[in-house]
N, C-alpha and C positions, 0 to 999 in steps of 0.2 A: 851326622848327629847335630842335631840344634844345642845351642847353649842356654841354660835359663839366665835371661836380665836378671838382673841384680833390681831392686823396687828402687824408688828412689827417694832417696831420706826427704824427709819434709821438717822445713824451717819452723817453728814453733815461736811466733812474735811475742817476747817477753819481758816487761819493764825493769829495770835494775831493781827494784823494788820487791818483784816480786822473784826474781831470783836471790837476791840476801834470804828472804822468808825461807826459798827451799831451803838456802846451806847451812843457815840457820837448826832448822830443822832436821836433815842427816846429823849435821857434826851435833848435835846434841844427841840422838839415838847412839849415835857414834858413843860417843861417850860413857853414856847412859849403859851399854852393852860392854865397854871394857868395864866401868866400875863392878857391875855386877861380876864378872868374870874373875877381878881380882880382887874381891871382898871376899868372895865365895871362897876362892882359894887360901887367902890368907886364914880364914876361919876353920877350915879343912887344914891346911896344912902348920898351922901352928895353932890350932884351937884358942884362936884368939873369942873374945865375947861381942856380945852387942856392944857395949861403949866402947873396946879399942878398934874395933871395924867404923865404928861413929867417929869416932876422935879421927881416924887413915883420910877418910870419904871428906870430912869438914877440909882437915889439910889438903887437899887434894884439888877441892873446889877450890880454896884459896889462891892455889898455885893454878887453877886453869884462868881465876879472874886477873890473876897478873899478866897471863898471855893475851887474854882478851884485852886489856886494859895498855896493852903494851908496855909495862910497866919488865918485865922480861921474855925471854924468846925459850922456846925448847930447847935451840942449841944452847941457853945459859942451865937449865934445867941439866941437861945433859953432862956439859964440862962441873957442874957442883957435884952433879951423882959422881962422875968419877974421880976428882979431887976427892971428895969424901971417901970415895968407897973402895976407888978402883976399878970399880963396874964402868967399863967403856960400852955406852951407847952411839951409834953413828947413827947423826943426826944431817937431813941435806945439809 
C-alpha cells in the first residue's frame, strides 16, 4: 500500500509590518468577541442596563490600554482580581 505525501507547506514572504497588521487585527476580534460575550452575559445574568454594561466595557478598554501601553501586565491584572476577590486566575 502506498502512503499519501504529506503536501508541502509553502513559506509566505511577509514583512514585520505586515504581520503586526494581522495580530493587530485577530487580537482585537479577539477581543471584540469576549466583550460581547461578557456584556451579553453580565446583562442576562444580572439584568444589568445599557449604562452599567457601558460603564464595564469603558473600564475594560481602559485596562486593555494599560496592557497595550505596558503600563501593567495580565499577570498584574490577575494577582488584583485575587487580592480583591479571591478569584484565582492562572495567568502564564
Amino acid at each position: 500500500m502506498k502512503r499519501v505525501k504529506k503536501p508541502k507547506t509553502q513559506k509566505i514572504p511577509m514583512t514585520a509590518k505586515e504581520l503586526d497588521a494581522i495580530r493587530k487585527e485577530v487580537t482585537e476580534e479577539a477581543v471584540g468577541t469576549a466583550s460581547l460575550l461578557y456584556m451579553t452575559a453580565m446583562k442576562d445574568e444580572f439584568g444589568y442596563e445599557f449604562e452599567e454594561v457601558e460603564r464595564v466595557f469603558i473600564r475594560a478598554t481602559r485596562y486593555a490600554r494599560y496592557i497595550e501601553e505596558h503600563v501593567a501586565s495580565m499577570k498584574d491584572l490577575a494577582k488584583t482580581l485575587e487580592k480583591d476577590t479571591g478569584i484565582k486566575i492562572k495567568w502564564r
